[in-house]
C-alpha positions in Angstrom: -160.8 -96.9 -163.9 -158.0 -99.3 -163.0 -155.7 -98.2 -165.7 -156.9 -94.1 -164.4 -155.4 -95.4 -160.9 -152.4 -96.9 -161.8 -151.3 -93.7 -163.7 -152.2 -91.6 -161.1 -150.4 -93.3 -158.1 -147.3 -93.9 -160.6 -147.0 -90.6 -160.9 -147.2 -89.9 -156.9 -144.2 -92.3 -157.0 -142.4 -90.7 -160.0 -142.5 -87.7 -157.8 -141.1 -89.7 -154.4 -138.3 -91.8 -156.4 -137.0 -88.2 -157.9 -136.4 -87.3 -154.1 -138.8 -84.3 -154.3 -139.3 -84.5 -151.0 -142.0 -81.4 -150.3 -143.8 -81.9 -147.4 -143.1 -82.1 -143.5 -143.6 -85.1 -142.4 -146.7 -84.7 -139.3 -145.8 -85.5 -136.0 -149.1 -86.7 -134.2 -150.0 -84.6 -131.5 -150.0 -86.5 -127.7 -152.5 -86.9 -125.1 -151.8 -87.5 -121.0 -152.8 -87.8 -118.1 -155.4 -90.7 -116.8 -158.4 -90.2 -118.6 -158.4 -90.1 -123.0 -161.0 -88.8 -124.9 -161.3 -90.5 -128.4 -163.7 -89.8 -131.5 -163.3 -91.9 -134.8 -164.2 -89.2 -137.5 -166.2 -89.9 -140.8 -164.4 -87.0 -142.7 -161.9 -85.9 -145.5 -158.3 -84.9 -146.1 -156.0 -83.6 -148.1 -152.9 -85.4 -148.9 -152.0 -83.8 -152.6 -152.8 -80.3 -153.2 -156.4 -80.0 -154.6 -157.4 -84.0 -154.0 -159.5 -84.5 -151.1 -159.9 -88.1 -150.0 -162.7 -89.4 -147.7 -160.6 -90.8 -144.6 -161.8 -92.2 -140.7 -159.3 -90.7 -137.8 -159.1 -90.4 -134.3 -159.6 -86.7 -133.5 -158.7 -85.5 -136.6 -158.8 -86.0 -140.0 -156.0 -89.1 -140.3 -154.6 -91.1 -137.7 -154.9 -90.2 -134.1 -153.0 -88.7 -131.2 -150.0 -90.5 -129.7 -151.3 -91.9 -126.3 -148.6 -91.3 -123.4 -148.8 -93.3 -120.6 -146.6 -94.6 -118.0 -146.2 -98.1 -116.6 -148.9 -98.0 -113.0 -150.9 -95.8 -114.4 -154.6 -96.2 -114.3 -156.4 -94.9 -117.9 -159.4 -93.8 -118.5 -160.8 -94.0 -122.0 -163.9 -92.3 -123.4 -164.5 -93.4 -126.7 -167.1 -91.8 -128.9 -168.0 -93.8 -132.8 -169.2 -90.6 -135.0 -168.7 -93.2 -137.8 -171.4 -94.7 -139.8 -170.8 -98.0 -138.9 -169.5 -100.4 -135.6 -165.8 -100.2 -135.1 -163.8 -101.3 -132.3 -160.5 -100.1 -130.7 -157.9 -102.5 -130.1 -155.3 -101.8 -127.6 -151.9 -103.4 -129.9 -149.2 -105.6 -127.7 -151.2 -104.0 -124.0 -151.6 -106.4 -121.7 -155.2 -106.1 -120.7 -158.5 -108.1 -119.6 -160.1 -109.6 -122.7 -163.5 -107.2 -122.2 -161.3 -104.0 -122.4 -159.0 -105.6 -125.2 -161.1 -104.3 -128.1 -161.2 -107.4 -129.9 -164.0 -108.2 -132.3 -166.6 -109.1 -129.4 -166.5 -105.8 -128.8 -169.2 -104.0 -130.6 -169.2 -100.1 -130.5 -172.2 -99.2 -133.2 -172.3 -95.8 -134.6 -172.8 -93.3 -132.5 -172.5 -95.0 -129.1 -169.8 -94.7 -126.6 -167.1 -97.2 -125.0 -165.6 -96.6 -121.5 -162.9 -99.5 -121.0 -160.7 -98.3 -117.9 -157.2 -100.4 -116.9 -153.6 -100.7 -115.2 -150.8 -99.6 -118.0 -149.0 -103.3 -116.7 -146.5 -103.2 -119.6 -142.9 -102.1 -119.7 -141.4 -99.3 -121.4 -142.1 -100.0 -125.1 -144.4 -98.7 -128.3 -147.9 -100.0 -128.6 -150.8 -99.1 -131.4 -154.1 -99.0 -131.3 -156.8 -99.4 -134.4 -159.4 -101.1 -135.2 -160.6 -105.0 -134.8 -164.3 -104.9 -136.1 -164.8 -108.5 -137.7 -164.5 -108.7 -141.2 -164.4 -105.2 -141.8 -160.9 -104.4 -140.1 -158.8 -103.5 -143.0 -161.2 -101.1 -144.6 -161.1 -98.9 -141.3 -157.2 -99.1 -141.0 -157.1 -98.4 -144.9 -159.3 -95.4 -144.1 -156.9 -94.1 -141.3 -157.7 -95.7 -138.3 -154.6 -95.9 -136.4 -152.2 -94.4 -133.4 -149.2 -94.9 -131.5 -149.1 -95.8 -127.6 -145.6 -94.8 -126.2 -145.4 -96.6 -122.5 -142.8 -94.7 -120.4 -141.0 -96.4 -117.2 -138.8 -96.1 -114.4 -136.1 -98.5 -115.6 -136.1 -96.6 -119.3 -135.9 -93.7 -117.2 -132.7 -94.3 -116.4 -130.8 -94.7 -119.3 -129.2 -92.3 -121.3 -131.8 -92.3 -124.3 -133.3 -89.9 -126.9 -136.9 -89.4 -125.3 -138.1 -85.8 -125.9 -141.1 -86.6 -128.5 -141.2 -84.8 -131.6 -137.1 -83.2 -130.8 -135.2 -86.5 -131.2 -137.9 -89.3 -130.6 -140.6 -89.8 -133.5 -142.8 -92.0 -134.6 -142.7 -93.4 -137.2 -146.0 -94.7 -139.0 -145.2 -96.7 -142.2 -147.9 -97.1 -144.8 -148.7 -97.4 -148.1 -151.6 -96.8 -150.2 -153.7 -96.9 -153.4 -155.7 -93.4 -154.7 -158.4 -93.6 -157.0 -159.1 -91.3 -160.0 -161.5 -89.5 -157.6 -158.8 -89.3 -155.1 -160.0 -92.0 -152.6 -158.7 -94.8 -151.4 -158.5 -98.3 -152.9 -158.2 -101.1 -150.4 -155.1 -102.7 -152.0 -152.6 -105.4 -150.1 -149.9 -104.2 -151.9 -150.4 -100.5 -152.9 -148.6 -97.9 -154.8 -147.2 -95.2 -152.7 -146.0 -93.9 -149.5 -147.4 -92.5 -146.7 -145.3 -91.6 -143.0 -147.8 -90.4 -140.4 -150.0 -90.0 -143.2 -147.5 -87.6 -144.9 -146.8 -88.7 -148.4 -143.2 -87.2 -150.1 -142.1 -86.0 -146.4 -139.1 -84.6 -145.1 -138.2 -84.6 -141.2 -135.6 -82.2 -139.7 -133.3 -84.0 -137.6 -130.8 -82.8 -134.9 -126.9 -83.4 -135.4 -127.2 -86.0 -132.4 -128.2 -89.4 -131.9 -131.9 -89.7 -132.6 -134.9 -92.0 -131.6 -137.0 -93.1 -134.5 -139.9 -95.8 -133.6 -140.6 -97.8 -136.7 -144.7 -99.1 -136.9 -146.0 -101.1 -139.9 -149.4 -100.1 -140.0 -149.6 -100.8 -143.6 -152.5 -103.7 -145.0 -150.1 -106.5 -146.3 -146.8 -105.0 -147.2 -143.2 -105.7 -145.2 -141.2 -102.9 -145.0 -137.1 -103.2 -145.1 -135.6 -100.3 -143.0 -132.6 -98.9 -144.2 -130.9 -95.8 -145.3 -129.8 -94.8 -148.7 -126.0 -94.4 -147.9 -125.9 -98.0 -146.5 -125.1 -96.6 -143.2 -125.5 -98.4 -139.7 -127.7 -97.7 -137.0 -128.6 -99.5 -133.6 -132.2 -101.4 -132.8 -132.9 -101.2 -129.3 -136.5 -102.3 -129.0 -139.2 -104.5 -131.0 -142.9 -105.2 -130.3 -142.5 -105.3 -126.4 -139.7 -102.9 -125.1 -136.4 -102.7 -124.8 -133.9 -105.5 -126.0 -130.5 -106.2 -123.8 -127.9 -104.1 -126.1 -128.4 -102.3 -129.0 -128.1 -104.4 -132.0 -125.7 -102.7 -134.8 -127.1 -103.8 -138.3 -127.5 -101.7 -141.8 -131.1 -102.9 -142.7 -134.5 -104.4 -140.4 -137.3 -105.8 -141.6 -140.9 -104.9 -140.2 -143.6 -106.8 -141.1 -147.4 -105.9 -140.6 -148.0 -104.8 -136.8 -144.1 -105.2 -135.5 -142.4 -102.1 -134.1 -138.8 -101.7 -134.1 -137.2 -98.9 -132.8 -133.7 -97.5 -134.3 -131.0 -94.9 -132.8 -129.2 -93.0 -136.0 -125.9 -91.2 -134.6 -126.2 -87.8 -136.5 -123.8 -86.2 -134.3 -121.0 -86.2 -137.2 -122.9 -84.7 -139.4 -122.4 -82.0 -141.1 -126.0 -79.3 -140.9 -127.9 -78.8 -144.2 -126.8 -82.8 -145.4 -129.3 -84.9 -146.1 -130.0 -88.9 -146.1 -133.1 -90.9 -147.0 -134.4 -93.7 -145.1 -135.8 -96.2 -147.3 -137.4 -99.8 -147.8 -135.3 -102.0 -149.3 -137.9 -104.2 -151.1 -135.4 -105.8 -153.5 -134.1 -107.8 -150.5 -137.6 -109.4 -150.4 -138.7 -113.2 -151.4 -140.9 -113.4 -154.3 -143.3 -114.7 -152.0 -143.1 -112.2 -149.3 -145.7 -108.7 -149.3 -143.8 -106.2 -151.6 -141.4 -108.9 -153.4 -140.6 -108.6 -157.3 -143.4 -111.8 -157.4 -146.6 -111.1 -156.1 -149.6 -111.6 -158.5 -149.9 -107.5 -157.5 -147.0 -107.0 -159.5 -148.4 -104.4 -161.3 -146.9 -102.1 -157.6 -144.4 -100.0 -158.4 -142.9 -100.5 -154.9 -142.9 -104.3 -155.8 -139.6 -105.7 -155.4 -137.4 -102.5 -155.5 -136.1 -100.0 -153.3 -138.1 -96.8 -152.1 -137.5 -93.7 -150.3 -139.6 -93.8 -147.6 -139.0 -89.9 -146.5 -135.8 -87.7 -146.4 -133.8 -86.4 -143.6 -132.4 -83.1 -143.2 -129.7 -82.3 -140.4 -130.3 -79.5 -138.4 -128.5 -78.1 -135.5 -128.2 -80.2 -132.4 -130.6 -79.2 -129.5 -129.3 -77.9 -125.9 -128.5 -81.3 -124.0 -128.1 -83.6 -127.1 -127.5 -87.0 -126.7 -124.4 -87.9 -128.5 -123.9 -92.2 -127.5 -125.0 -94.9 -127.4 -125.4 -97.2 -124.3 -123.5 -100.6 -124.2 -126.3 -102.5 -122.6 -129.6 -102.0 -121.9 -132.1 -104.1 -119.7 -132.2 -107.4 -118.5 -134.4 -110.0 -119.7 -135.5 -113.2 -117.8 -136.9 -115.3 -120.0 -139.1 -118.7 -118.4 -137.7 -121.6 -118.3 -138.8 -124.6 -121.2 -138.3 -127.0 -118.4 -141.5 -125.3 -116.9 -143.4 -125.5 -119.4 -147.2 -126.7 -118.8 -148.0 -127.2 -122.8 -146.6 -127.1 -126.5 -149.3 -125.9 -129.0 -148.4 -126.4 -132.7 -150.6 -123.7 -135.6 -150.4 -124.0 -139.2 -150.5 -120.7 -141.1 -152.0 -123.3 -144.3 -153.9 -122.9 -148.1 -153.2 -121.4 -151.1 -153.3 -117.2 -151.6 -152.3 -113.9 -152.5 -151.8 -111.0 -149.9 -155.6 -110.1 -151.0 -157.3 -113.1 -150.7 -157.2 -116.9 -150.9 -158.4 -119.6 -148.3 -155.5 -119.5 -145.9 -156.2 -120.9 -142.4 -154.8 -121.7 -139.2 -155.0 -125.8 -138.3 -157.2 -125.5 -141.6 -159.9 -123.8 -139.7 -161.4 -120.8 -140.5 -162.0 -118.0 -138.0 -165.6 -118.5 -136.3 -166.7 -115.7 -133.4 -169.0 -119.1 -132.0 -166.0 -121.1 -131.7 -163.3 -120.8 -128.8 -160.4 -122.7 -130.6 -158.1 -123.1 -127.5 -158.6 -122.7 -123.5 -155.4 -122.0 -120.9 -154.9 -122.0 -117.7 -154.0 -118.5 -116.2 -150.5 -118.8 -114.6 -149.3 -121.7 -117.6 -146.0 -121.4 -119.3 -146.6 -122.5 -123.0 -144.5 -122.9 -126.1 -146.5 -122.2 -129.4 -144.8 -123.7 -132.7 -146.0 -121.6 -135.6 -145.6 -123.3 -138.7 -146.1 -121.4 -141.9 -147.2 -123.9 -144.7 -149.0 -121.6 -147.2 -147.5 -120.0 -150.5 -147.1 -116.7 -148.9 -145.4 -115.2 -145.7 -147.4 -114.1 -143.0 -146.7 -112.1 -139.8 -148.6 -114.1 -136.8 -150.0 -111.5 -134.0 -151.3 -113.2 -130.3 -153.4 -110.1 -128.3 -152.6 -109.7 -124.8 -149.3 -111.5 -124.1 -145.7 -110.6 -125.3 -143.5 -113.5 -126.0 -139.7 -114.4 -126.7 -138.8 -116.4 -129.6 -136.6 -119.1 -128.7 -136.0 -120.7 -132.4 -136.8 -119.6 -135.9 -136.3 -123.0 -137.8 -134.6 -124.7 -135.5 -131.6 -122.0 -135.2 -131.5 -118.9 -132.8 -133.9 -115.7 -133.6 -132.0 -113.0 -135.3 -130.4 -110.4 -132.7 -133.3 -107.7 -133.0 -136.0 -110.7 -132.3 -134.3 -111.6 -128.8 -136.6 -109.2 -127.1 -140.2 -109.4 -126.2 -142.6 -109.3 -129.1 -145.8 -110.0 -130.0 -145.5 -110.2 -133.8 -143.5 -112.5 -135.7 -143.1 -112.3 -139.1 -142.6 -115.8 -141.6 -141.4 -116.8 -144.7 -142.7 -119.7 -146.6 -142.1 -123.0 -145.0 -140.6 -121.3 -142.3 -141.7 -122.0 -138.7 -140.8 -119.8 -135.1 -141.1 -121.4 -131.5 -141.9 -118.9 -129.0 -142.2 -119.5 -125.2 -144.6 -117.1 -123.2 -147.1 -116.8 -119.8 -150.7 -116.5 -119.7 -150.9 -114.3 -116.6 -152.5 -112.1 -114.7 -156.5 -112.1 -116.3 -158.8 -114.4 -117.1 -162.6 -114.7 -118.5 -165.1 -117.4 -118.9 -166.4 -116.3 -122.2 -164.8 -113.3 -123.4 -161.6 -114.6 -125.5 -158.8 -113.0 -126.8 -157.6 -113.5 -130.5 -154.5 -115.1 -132.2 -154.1 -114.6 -136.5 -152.6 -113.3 -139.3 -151.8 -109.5 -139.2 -152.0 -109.2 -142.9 -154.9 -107.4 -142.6 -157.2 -109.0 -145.8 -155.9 -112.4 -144.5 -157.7 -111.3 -140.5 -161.1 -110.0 -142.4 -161.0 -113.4 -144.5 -161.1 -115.8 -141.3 -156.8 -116.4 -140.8 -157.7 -116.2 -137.0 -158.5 -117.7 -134.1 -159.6 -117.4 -130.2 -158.4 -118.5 -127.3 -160.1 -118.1 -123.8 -157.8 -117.9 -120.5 -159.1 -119.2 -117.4 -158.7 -120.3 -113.6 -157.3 -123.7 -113.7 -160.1 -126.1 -111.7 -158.9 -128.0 -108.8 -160.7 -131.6 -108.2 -164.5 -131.3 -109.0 -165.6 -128.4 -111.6 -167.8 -126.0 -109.4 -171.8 -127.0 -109.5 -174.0 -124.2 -111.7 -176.6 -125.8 -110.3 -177.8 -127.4 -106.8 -177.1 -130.7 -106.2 -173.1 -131.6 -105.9 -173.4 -135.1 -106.5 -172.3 -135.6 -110.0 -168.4 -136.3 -110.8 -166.7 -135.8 -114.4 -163.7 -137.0 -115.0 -160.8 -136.5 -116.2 -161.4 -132.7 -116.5 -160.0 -131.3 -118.0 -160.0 -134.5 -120.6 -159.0 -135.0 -124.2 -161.0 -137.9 -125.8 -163.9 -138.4 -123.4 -165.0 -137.7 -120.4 -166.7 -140.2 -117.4 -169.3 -139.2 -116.1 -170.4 -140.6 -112.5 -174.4 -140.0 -111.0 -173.5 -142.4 -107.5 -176.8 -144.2 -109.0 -178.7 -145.3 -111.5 -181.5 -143.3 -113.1 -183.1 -141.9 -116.2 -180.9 -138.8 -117.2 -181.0 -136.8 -120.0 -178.0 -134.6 -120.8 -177.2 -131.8 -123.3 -173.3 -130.6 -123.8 -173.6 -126.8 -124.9 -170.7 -123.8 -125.8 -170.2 -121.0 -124.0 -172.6 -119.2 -126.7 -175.0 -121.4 -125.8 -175.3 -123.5 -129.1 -175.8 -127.5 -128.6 -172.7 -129.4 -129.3 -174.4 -133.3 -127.7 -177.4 -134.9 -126.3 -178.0 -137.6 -125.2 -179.7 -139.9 -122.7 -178.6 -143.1 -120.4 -180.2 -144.9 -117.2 -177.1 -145.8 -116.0 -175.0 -144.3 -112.7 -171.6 -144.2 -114.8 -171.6 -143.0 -118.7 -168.9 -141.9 -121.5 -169.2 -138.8 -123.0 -166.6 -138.9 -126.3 -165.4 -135.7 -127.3 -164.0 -136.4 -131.0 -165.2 -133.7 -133.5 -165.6 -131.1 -130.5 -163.1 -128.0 -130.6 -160.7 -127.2 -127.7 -162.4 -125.2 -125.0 -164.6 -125.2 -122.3 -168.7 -126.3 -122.5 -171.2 -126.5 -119.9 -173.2 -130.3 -119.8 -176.8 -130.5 -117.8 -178.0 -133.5 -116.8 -182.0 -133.5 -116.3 -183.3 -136.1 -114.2 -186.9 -136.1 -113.9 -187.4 -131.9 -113.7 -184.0 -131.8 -111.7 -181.6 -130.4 -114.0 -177.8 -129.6 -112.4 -175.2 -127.8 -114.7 -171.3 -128.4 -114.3 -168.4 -127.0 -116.6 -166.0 -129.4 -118.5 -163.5 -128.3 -120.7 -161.6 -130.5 -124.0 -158.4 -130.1 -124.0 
């Protein structure tokens, strides 16, 4: 069967290398206005003549709209699961509460419905939305589960930028993927052939202008290389989170799982009826990177080489073309390090492929029991990401955008100045970024920090983080009696614990989740409670003293 689906998908890429490009590549149709009806589909589609494919999608058959929303606007969302399982929908780089984030402790089982409403708070800039079920996220996405979020404001508004969708601002939805003999997909990390917006072979008609194309990695594992066959230049203006300060002039980009870049290409002296390719430059990959000539998957053709990913054809300019390019764009104020309330260091560690292997972060493996970190809403933090494995990994944090201020030590690259909230790196490489934990916060409803590599996410490269009000003095009573004090609290190796007298206590430390983490019992007025071998996060200790039981929250730094 294997040696069946390597022919097969080698010759889909015969057909794409020979630049028979055939198809028209599918712009997504949009939704507006403030309230969004979504279905995830258990259905089939055809992407090759005669081969039918079972596939998920939003409202169709493959993928799913592109969501238009505008920054102040309150959505609506009315989610529907016709599938045969629980999925999720995860809101990609939005900055939302945790409950309407769509992480994994969100459980929408089949058939049931999920109404999450909320204020579009981010700036002008490409989102995504897909899946986030745990353990099962990549087989979804593989199956098709996947959209675009463009996020309109008034600032963008005001600059002289291609922004007429589907006229000369597309998306741009990079995959790749692996067919069966029987014409369904494999789940491979590194598959075999294209697909843009679910088109595989596809040709877009382009106007002789400057155009808008917004680059998305929705692919399991592999990095993409954006560039054109020609070698020609063309301008980033945005990544993950909006719009950087000038375009950045450059030949080639490189978008890793979950990043979105997006590109101006000045077509305007162009002559109608020529054509170009934009491809993935793969040859300009480590060994150790997802698509490099040395993956254990070399068996890819689209390992380590260049690819067409579709062709362009020039077409006569529209009506009120845009034909420059700005000299600056918006301005970014970025926080201040010496304002900074905490540095956090993660490992991206183990031994792997882009398939499998036990790869961690701080050697922990992902557990949905276990709130790994706790912040303060309001703190200024600097994360150090430090990527230790044999592989390269693009690290994803839900809810926040961030600014990179050092990839090994040295400036980011140009086109990673801007907000983002994926950052792609190499072996041994590590990235400092510097962002703020505003705005929401939740007791016991976290958000989620891991690998985008989507196989790595499923096998437990993830963790959870919980954001909360930052206590002042005593921790607020759960109970009746005010009389207890813990200090210090937040505290980091123990915590003292003070009854103003001297009596038999029991006391039992417990998780948010409710599982027992100490016990213990003392007759004295003042006791130590160590906290070594207890994760970072916050716990709830009752004492009991003869039937009297009084709760107070203490948190581990």
């Amino acid at each position: 069967m294997r040696k069946l689906c390597l022919f097969v998908l080698s010759s889909v890429f015969a057909i794409s290398a020979q630049a028979q490009f055939v198809n028209p590549l599918y712009i997504p149709p949009t939704l507006s206005g403030d309230t969004f009806y979504l279905t995830a589909n258990d259905t089939t589609h055809q992407f090759y003549t005669n081969i039918t494919t079972n596939t998920f999608g939003y409202n169709g058959s493959y993928l799913g709209p592109t969501l238009m929303w505008n920054q102040g606007d309150s959505v609506h969302i009315v989610f529907n699961n016709q599938l045969p399982e629980e999925t999720t929908v995860h809101w990609h780089g939005l900055h939302v509460a945790p409950e309407h984030d769509g992480g994994p402790h969100t459980h929408v089982m089949a058939g049931a419905t999920w109404t999450p409403s909320f204020l579009i708070r981010n700036a002008a800039s490409m989102c995504w939305y897909h899946p986030h079920v745990h353990e099962n996220t990549m087989p979804q996405v593989n199956l098709g589960l996947a959209g675009a979020i463009y996020i309109y404001d008034t600032i963008e508004a005001q600059l002289n930028l291609p922004g007429t969708y589907g006229v000369d601002d597309f998306p741009i939805i990079m995959q790749d993927r692996t067919y069966a003999g029987n014409g369904d997909f494999v789940f491979d990390a590194l598959a075999d052939s294209v697909l843009i917006n679910g088109t595989p072979n596809a040709y877009l008609n382009l106007p002789q202008q400057v155009v808008r194309l917004r680059l998305l990695n929705g692919s399991n594992a592999r990095t993409f290389v954006a560039a054109f066959n020609d070698n020609r230049y063309f301008y980033v203006i945005a990544s993950d989170g909006g719009l950087l300060t000038q375009p950045y002039l450059t030949n080639s980009i490189k978008v890793a799982n979950g990043e979105r870049y997006e590109i101006l290409v000045d077509l305007s002296g162009e002559t109608i009826g020529n054509t170009l390719q934009l491809i993935s430059k793969g040859s300009t990959l480590a060994n150790n990177e997802a698509g490099g000539a040395g993956m254990p998957n070399g068996q890819s053709p689209l390992n380590g080489v260049d690819f067409p990913l579709f062709e362009i054809r020039v077409t006569a300019p529209t009506a009120n073309p845009v034909v420059g390019i700005p000299t600056s764009l918006i301005t970014h104020n970025i926080w201040s390090i010496t304002n900074v309330d905490r540095t956090r260091i993660k490992n991206m560690q183990g031994q792997g492929m882009f398939d499998m292997g036990n790869l961690t972060i701080n050697g922990i493996l992902f557990d949905m029991m276990v709130i790994n970190d706790t912040i303060y809403r309001d703190n200024i933090e600097i994360w150090r990401i430090n990527n230790t494995s044999n592989i390269s990994h693009p690290f994803h944090i839900h809810d926040i955008q961030f600014y990179i201020i050092s990839r090994n030590g040295q400036a980011p690259l140009a086109y990673e100045a801007g907000l983002k909230d994926v950052v792609h790196l190499k072996q041994g490489e590590y990235v400092e970024f510097i962002t703020k934990f505003e705005t929401f916060t939740n007791d016991s409803v976290p958000y989620m920090y891991h690998c985008h590599n989507l196989h790595h996410e499923d096998m437990g490269m993830m963790g959870q983080f919980l954001v909360i009000e930052e206590p002042t003095g005593t921790l607020d009573n759960l109970g009746n009696r005010t009389f207890t004090q813990i200090y210090p609290n937040p505290g980091t190796s123990l915590w003292q614990v003070n009854k103003f007298r001297n009596n038999y206590t029991t006391w039992t430390l417990t998780d948010l989740q409710g599982r027992v983490v100490k016990t213990g019992t003392t007759a004295e007025a003042t006791f130590q409670i160590t906290t070594e071998g207890i994760p970072a996060g916050m716990y709830v200790l009752t004492l009991n003293e003869n039937g009297q039981t009084q709760s107070l929250k203490v948190i581990k730094r």
